[in-house]
PDBQT receptor file of N, H, CA, C and O in Angstrom, charges set to zero:
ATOM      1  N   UNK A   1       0.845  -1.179   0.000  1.00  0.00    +0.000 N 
ATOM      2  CA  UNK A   1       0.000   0.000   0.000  1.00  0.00    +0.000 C 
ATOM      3  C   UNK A   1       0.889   1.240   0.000  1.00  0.00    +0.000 C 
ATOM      4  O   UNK A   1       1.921   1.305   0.668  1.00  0.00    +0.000 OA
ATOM      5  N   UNK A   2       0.385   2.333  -0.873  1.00  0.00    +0.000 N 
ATOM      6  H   UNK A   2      -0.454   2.280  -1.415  1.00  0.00    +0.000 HD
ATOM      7  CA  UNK A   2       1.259   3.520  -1.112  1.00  0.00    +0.000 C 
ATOM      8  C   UNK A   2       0.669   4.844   0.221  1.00  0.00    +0.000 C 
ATOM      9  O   UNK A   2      -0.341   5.531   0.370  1.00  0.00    +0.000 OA
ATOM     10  N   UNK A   3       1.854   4.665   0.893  1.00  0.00    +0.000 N 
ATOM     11  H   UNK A   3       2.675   4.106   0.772  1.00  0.00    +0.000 HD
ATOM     12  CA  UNK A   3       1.725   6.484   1.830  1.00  0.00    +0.000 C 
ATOM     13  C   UNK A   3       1.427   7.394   1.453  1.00  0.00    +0.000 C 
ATOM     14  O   UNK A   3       2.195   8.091   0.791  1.00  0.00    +0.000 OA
ATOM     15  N   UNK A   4       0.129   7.756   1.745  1.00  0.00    +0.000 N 
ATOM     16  H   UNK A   4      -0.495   7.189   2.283  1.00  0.00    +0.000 HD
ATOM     17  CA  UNK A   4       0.067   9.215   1.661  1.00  0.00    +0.000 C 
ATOM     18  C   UNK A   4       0.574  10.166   2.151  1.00  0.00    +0.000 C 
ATOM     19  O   UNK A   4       0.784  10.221   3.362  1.00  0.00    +0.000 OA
ATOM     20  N   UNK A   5       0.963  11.370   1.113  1.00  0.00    +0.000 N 
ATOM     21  H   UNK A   5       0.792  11.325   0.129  1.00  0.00    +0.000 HD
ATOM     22  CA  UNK A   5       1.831  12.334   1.038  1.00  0.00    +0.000 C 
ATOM     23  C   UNK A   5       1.156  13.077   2.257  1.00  0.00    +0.000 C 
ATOM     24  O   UNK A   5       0.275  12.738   3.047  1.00  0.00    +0.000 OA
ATOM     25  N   UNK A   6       1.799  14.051   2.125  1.00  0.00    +0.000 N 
ATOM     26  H   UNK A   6       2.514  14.326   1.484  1.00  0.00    +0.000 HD
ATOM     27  CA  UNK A   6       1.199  14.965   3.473  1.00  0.00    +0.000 C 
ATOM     28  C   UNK A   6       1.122  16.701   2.730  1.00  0.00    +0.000 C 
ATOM     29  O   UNK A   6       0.599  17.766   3.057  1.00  0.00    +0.000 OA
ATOM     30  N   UNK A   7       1.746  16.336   1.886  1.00  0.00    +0.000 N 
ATOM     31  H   UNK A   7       2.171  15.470   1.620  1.00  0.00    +0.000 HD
ATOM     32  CA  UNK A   7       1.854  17.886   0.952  1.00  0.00    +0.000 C 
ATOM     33  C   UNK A   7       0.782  18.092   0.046  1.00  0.00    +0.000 C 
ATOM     34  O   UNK A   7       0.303  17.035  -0.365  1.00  0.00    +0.000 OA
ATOM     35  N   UNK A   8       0.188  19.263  -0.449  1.00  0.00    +0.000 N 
ATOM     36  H   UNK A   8       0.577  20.122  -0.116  1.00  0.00    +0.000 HD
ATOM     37  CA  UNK A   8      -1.436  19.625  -0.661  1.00  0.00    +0.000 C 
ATOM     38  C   UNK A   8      -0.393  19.632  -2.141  1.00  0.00    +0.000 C 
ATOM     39  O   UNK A   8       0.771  19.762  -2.520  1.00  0.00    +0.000 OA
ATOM     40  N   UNK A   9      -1.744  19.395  -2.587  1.00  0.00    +0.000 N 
ATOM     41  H   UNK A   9      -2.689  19.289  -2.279  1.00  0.00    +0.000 HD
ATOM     42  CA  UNK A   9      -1.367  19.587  -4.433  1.00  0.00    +0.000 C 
ATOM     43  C   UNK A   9      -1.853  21.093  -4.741  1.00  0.00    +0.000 C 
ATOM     44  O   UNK A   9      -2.591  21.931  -4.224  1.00  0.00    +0.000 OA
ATOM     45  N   UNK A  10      -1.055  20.970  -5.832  1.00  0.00    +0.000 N 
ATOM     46  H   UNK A  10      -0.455  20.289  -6.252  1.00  0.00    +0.000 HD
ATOM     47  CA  UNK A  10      -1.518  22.645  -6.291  1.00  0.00    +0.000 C 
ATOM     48  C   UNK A  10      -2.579  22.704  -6.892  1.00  0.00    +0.000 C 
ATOM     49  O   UNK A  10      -2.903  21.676  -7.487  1.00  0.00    +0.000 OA
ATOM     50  N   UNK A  11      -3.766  24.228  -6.992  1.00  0.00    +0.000 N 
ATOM     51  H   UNK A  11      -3.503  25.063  -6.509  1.00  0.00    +0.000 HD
ATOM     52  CA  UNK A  11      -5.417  23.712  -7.358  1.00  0.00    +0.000 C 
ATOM     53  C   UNK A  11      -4.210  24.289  -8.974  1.00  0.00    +0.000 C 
ATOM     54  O   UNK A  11      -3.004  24.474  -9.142  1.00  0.00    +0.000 OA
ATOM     55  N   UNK A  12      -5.478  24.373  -9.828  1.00  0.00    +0.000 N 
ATOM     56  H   UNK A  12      -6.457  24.223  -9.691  1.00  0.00    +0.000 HD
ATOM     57  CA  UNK A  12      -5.523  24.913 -11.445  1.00  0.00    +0.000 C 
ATOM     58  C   UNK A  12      -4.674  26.064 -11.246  1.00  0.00    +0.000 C 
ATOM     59  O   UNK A  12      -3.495  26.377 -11.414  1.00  0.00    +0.000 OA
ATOM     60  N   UNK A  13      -5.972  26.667 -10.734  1.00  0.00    +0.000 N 
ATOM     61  H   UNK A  13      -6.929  26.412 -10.598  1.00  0.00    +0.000 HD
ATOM     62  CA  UNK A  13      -5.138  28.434 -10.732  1.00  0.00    +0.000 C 
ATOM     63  C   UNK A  13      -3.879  28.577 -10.054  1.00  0.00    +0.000 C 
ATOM     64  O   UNK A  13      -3.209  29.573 -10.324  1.00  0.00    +0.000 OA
ATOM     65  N   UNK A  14      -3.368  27.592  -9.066  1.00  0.00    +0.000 N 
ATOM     66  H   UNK A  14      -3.913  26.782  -8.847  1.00  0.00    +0.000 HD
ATOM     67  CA  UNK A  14      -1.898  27.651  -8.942  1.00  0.00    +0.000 C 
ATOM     68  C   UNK A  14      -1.041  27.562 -10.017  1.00  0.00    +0.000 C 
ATOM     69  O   UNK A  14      -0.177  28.389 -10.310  1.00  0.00    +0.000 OA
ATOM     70  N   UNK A  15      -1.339  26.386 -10.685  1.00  0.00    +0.000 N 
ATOM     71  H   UNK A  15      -2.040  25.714 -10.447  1.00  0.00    +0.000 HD
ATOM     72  CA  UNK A  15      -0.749  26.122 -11.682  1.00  0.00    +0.000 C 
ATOM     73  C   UNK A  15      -0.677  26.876 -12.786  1.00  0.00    +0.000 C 
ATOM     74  O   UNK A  15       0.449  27.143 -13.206  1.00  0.00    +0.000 OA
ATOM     75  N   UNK A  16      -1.663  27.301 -13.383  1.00  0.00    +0.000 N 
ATOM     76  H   UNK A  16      -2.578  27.083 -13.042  1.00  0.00    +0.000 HD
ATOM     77  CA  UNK A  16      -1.758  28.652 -14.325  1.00  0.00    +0.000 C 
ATOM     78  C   UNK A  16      -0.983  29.488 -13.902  1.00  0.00    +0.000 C 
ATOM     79  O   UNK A  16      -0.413  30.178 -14.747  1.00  0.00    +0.000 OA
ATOM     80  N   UNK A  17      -0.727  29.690 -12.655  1.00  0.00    +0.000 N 
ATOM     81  H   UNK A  17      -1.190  29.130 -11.969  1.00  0.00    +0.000 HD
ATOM     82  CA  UNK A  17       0.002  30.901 -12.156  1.00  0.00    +0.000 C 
ATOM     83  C   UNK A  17       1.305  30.925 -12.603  1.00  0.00    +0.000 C 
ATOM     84  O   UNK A  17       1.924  31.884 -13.065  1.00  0.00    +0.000 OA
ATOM     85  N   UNK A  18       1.730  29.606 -12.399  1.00  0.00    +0.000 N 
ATOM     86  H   UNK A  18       1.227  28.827 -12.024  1.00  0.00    +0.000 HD
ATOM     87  CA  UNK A  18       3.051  29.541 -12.483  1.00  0.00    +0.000 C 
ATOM     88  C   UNK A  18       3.396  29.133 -13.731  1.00  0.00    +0.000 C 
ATOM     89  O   UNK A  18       4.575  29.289 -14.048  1.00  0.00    +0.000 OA
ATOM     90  N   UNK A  19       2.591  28.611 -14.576  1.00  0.00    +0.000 N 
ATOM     91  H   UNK A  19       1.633  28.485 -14.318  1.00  0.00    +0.000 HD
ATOM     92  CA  UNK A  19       2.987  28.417 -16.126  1.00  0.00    +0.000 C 
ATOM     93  C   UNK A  19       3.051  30.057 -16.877  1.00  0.00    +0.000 C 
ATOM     94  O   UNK A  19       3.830  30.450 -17.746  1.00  0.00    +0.000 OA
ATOM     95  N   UNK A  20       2.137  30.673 -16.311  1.00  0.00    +0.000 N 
ATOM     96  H   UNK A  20       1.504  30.355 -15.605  1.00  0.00    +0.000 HD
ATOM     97  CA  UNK A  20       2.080  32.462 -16.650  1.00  0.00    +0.000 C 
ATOM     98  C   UNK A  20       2.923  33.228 -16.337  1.00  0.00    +0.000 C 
ATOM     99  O   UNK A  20       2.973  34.375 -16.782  1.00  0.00    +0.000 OA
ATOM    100  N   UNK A  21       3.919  32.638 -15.336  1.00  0.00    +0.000 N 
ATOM    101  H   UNK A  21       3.878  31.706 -14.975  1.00  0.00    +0.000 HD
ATOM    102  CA  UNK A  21       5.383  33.178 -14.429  1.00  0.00    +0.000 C 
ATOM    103  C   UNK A  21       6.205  33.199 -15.244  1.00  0.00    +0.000 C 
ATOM    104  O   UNK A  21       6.938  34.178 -15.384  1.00  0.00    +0.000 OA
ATOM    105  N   UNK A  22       6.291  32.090 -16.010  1.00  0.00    +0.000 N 
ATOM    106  H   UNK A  22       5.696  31.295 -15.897  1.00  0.00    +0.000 HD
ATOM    107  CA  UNK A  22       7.350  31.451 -16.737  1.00  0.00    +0.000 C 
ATOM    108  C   UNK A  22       7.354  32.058 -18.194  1.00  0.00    +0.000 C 
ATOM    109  O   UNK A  22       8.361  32.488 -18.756  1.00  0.00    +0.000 OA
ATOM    110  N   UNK A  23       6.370  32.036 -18.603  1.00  0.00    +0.000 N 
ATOM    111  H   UNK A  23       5.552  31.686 -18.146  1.00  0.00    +0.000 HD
ATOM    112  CA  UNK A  23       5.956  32.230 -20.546  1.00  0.00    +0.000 C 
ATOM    113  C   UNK A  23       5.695  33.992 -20.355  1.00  0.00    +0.000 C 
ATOM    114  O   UNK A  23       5.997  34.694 -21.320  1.00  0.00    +0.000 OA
ATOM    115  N   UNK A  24       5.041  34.770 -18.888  1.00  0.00    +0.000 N 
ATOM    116  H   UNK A  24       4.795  34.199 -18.104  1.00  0.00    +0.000 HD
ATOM    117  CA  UNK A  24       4.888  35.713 -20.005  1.00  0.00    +0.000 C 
ATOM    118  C   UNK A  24       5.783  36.881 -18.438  1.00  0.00    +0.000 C 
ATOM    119  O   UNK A  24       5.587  36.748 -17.230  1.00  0.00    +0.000 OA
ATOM    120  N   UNK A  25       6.566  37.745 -19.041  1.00  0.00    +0.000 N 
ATOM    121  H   UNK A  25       6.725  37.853 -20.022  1.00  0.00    +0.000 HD
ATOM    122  CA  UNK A  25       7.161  38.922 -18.201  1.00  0.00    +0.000 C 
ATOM    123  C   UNK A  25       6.211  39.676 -17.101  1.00  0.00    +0.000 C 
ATOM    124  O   UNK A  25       4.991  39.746 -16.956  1.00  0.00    +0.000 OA
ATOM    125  N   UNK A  26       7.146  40.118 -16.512  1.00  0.00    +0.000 N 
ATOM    126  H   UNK A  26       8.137  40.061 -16.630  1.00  0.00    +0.000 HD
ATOM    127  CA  UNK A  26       6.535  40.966 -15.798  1.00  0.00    +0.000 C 
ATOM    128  C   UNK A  26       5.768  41.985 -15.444  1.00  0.00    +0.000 C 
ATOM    129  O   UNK A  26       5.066  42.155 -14.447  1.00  0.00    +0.000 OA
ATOM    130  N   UNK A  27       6.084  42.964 -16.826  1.00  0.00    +0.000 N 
ATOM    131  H   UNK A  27       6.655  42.826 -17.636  1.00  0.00    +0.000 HD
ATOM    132  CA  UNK A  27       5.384  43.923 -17.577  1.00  0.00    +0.000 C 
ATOM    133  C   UNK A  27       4.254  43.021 -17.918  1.00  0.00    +0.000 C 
ATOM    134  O   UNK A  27       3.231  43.375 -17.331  1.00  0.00    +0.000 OA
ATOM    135  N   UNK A  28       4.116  42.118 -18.566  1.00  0.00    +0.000 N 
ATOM    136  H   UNK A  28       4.947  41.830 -19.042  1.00  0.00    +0.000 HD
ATOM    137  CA  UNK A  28       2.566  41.884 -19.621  1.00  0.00    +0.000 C 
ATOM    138  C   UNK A  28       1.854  41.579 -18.093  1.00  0.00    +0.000 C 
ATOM    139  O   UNK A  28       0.963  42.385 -17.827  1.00  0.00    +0.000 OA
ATOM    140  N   UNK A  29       2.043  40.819 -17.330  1.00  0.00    +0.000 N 
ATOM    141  H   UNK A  29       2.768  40.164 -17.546  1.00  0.00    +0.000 HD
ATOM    142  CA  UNK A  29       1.269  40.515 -16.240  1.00  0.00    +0.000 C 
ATOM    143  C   UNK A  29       0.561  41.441 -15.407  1.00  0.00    +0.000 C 
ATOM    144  O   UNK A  29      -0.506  41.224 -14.834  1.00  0.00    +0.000 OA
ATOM    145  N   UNK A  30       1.106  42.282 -15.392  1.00  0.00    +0.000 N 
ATOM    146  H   UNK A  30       1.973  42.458 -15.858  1.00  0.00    +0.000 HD
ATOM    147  CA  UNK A  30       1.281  43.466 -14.700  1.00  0.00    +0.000 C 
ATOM    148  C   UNK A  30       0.106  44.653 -15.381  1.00  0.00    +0.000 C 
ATOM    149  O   UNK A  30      -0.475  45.425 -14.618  1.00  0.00    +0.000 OA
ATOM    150  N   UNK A  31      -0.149  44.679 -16.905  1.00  0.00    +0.000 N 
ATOM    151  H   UNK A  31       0.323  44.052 -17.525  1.00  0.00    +0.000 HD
ATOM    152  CA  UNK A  31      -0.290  44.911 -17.952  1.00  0.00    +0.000 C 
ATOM    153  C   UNK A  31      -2.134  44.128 -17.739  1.00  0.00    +0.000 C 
ATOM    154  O   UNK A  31      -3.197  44.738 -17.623  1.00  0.00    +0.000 OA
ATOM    155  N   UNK A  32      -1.983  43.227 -17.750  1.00  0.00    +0.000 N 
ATOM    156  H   UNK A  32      -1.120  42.731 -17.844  1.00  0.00    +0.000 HD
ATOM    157  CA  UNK A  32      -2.757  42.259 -17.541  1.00  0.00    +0.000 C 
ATOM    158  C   UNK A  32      -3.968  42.448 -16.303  1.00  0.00    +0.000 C 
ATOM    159  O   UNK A  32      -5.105  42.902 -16.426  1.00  0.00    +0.000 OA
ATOM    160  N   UNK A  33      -3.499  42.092 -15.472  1.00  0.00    +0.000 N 
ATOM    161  H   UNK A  33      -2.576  41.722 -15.373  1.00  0.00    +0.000 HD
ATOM    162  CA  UNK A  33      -4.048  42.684 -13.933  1.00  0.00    +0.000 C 
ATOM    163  C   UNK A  33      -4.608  44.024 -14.100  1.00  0.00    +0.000 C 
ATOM    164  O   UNK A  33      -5.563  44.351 -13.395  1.00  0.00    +0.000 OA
ATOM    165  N   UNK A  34      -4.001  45.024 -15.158  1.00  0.00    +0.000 N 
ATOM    166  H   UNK A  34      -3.225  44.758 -15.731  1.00  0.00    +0.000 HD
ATOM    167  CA  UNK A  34      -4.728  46.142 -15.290  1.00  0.00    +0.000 C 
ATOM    168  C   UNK A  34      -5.759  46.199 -15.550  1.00  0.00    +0.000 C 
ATOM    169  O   UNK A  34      -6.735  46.615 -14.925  1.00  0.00    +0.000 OA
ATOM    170  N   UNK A  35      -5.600  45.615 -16.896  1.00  0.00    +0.000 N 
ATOM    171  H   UNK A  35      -4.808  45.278 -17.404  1.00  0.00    +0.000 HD
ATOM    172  CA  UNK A  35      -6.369  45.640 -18.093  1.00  0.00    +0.000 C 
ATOM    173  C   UNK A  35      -7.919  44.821 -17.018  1.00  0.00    +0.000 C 
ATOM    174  O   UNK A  35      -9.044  45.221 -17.318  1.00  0.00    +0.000 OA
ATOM    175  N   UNK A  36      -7.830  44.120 -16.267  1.00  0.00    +0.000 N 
ATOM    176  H   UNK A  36      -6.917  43.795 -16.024  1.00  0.00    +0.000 HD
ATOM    177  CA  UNK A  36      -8.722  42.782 -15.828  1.00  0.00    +0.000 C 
ATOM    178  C   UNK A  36      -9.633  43.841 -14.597  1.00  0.00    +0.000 C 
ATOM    179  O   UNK A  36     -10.732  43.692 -14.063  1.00  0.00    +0.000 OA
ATOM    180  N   UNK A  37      -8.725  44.769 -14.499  1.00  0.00    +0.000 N 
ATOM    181  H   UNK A  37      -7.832  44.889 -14.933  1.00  0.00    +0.000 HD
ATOM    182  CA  UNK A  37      -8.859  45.521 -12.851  1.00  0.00    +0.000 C 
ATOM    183  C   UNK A  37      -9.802  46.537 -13.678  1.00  0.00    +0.000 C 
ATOM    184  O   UNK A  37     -10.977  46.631 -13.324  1.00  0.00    +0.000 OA
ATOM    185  N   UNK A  38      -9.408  47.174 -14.588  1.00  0.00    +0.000 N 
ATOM    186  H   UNK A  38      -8.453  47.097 -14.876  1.00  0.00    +0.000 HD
ATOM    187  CA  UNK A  38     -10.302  48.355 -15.724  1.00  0.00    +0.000 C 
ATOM    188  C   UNK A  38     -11.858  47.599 -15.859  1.00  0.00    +0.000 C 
ATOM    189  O   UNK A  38     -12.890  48.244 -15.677  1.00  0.00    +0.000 OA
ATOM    190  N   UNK A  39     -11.855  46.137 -16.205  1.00  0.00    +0.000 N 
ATOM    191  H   UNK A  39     -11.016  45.613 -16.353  1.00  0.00    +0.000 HD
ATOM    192  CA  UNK A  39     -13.254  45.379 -16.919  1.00  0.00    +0.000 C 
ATOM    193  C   UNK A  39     -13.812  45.602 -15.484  1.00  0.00    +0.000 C 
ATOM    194  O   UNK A  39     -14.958  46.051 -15.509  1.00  0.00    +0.000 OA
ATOM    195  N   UNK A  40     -13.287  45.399 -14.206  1.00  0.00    +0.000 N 
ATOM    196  H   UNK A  40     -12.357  45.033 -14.186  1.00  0.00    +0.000 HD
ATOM    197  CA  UNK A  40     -14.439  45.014 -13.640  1.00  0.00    +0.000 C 
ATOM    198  C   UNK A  40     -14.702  46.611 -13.079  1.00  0.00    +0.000 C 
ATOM    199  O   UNK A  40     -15.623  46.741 -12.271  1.00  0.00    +0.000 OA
ATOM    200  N   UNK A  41     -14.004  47.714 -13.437  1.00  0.00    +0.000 N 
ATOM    201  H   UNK A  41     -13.256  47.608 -14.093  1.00  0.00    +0.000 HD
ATOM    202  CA  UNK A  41     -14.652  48.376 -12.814  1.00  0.00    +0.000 C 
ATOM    203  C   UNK A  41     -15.552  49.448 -14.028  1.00  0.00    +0.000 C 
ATOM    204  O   UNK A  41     -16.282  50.426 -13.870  1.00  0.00    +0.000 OA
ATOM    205  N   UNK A  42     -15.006  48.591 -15.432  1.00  0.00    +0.000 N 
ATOM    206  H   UNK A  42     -14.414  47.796 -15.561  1.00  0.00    +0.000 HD
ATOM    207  CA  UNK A  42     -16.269  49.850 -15.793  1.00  0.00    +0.000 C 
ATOM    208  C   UNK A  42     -17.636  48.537 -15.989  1.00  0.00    +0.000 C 
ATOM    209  O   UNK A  42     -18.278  48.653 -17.032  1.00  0.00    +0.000 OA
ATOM    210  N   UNK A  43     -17.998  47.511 -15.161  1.00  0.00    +0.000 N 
ATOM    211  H   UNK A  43     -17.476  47.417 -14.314  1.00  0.00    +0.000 HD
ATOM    212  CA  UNK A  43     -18.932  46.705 -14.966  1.00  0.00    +0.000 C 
ATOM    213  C   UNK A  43     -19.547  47.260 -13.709  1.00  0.00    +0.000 C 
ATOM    214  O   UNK A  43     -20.773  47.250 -13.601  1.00  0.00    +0.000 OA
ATOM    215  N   UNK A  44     -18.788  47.742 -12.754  1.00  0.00    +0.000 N 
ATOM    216  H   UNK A  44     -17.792  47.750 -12.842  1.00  0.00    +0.000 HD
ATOM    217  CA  UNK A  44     -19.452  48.423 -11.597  1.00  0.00    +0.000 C 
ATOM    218  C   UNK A  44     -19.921  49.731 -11.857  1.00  0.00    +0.000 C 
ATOM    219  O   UNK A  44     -20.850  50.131 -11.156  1.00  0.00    +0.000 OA
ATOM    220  N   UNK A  45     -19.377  50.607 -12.885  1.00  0.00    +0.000 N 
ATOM    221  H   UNK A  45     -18.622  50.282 -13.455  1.00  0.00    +0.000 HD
ATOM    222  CA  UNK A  45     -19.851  52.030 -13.224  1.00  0.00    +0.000 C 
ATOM    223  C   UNK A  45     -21.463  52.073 -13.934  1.00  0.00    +0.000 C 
ATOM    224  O   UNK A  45     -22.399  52.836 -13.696  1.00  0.00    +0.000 OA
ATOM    225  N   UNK A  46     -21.322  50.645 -15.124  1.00  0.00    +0.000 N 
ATOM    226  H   UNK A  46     -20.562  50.025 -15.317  1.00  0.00    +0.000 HD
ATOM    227  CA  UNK A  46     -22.447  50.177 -15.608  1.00  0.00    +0.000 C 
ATOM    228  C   UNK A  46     -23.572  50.056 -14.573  1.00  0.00    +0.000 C 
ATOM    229  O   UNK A  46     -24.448  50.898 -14.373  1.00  0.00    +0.000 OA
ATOM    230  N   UNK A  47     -23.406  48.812 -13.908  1.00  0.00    +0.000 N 
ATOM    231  H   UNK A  47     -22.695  48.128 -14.071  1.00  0.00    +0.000 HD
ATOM    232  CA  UNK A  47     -24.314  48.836 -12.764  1.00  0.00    +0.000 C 
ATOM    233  C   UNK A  47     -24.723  49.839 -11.760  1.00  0.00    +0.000 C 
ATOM    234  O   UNK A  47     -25.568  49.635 -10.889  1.00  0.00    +0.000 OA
ATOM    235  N   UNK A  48     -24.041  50.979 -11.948  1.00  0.00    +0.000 N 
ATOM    236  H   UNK A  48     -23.354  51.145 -12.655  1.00  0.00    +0.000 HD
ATOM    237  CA  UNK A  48     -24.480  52.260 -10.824  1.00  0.00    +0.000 C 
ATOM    238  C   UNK A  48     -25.165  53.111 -11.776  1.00  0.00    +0.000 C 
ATOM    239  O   UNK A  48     -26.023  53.906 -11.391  1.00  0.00    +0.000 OA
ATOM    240  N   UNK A  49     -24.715  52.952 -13.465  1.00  0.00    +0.000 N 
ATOM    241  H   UNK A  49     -24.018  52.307 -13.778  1.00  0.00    +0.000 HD
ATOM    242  CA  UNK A  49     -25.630  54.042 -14.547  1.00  0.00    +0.000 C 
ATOM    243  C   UNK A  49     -26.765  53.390 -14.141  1.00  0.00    +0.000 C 
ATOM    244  O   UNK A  49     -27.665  53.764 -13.389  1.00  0.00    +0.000 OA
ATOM    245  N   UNK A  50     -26.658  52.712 -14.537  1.00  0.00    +0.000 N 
ATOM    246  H   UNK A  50     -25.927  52.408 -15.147  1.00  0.00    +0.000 HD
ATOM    247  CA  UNK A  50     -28.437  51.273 -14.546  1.00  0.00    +0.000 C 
ATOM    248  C   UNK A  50     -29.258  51.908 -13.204  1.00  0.00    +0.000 C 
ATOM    249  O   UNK A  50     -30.215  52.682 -13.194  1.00  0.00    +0.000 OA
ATOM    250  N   UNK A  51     -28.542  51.305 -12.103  1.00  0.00    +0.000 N 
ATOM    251  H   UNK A  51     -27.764  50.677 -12.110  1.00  0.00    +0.000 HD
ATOM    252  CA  UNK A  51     -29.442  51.590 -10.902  1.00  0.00    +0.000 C 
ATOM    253  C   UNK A  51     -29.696  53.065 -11.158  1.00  0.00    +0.000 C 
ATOM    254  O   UNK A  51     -30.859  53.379 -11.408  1.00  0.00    +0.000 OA
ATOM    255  N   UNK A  52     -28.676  54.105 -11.127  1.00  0.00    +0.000 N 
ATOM    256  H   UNK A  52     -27.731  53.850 -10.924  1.00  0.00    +0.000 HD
ATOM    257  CA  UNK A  52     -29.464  55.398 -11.230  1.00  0.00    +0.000 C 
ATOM    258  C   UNK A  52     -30.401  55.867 -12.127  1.00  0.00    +0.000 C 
ATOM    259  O   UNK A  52     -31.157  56.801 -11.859  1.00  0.00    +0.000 OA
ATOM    260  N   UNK A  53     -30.394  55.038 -13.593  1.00  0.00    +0.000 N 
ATOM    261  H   UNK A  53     -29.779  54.280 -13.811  1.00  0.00    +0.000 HD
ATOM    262  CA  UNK A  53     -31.053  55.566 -14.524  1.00  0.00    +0.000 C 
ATOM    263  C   UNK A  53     -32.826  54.650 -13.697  1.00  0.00    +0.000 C 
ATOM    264  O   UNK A  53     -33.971  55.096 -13.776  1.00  0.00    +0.000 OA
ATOM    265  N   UNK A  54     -32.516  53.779 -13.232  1.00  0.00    +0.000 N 
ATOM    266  H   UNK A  54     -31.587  53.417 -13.168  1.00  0.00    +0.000 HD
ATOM    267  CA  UNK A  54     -34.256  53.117 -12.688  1.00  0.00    +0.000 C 
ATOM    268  C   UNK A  54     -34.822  53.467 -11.854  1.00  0.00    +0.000 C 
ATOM    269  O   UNK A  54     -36.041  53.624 -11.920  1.00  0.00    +0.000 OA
ATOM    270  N   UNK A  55     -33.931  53.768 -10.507  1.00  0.00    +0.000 N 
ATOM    271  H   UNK A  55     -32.940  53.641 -10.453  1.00  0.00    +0.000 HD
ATOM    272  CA  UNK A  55     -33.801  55.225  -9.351  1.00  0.00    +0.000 C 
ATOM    273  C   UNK A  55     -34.978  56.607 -10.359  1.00  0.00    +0.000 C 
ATOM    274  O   UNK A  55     -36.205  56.644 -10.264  1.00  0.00    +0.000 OA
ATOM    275  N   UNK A  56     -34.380  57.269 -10.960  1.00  0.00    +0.000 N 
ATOM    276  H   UNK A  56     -33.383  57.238 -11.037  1.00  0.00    +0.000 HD
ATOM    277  CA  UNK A  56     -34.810  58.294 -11.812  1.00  0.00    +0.000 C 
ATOM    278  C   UNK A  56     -36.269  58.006 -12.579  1.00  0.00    +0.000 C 
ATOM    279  O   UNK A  56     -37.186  58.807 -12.399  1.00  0.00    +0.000 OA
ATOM    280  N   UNK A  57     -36.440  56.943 -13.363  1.00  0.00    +0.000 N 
ATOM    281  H   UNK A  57     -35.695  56.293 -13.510  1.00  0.00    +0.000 HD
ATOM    282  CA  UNK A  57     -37.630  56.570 -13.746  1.00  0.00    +0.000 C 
ATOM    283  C   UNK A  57     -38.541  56.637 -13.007  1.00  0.00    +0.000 C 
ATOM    284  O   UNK A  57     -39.562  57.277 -13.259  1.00  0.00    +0.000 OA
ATOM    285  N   UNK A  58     -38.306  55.880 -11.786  1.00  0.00    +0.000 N 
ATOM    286  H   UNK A  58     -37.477  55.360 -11.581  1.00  0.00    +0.000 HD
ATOM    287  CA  UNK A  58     -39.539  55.984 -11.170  1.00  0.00    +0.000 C 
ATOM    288  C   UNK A  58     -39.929  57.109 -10.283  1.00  0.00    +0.000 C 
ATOM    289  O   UNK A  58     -41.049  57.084  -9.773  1.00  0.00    +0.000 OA
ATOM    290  N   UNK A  59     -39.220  57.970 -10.078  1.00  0.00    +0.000 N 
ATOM    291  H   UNK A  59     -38.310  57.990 -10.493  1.00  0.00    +0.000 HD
ATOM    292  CA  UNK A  59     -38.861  59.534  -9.155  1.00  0.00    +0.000 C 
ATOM    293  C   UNK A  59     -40.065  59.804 -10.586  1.00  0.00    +0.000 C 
ATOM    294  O   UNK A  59     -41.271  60.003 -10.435  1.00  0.00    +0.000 OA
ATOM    295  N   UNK A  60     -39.544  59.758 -11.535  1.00  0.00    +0.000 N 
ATOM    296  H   UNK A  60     -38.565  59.596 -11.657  1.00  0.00    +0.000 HD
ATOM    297  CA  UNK A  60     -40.128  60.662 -12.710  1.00  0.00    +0.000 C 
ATOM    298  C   UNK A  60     -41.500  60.066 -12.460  1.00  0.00    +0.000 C 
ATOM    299  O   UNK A  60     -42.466  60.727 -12.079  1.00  0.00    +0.000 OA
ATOM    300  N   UNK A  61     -41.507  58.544 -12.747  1.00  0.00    +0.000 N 
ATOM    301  H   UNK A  61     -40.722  58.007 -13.056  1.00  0.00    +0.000 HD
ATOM    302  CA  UNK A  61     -42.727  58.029 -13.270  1.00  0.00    +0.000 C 
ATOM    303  C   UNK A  61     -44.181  58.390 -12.064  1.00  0.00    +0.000 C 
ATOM    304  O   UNK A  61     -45.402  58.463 -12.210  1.00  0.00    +0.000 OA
ATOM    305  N   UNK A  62     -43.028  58.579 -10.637  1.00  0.00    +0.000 N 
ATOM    306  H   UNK A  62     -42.036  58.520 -10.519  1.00  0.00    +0.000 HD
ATOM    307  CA  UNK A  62     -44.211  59.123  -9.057  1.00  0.00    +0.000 C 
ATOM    308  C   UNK A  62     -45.093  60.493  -9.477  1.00  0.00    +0.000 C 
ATOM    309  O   UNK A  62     -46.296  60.649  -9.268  1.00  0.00    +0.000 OA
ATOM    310  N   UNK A  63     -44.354  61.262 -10.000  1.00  0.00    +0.000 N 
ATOM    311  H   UNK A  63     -43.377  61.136 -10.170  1.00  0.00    +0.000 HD
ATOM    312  CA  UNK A  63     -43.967  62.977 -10.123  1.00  0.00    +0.000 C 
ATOM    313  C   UNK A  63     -45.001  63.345 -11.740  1.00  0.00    +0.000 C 
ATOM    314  O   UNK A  63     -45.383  64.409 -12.228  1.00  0.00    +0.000 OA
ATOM    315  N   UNK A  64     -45.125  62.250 -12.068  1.00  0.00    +0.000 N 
ATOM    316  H   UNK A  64     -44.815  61.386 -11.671  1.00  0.00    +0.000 HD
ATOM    317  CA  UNK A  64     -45.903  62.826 -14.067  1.00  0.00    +0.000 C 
ATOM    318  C   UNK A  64     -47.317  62.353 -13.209  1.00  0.00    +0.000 C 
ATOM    319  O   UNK A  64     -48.417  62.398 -13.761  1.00  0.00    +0.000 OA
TER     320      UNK A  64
């Protein structure tokens, strides 16, 4: 019968991590993380136009 190890395996995204360490610089990563950090926040700007523009509708729609 084979011993089990005692050391955790690495999940995916470890691994991605470190294949992405290797193949792409420091700059693109870096570059990267931006670019990823920009999407989610003009997804949060979206979602605050939205809520304010439905906010407003119905202010309007109380008020006509």
């Amino acid at each position: 019968m084979q011993a089990v190890r005692d050391t955790a395996r690495p999940s995916v995204t470890d691994a991605l991590r470190a294949v992405e360490s290797l193949l792409i610089g420091t700059g693109q990563r870096t570059a990267r993380r931006n670019a990823w950090t920009a999407v989610l926040e003009d997804r949060r700007r979206a979602k605050d136009r939205m809520e304010t523009q439905h906010a407003l509708e119905a202010v309007s729609a109380r008020t006509s």
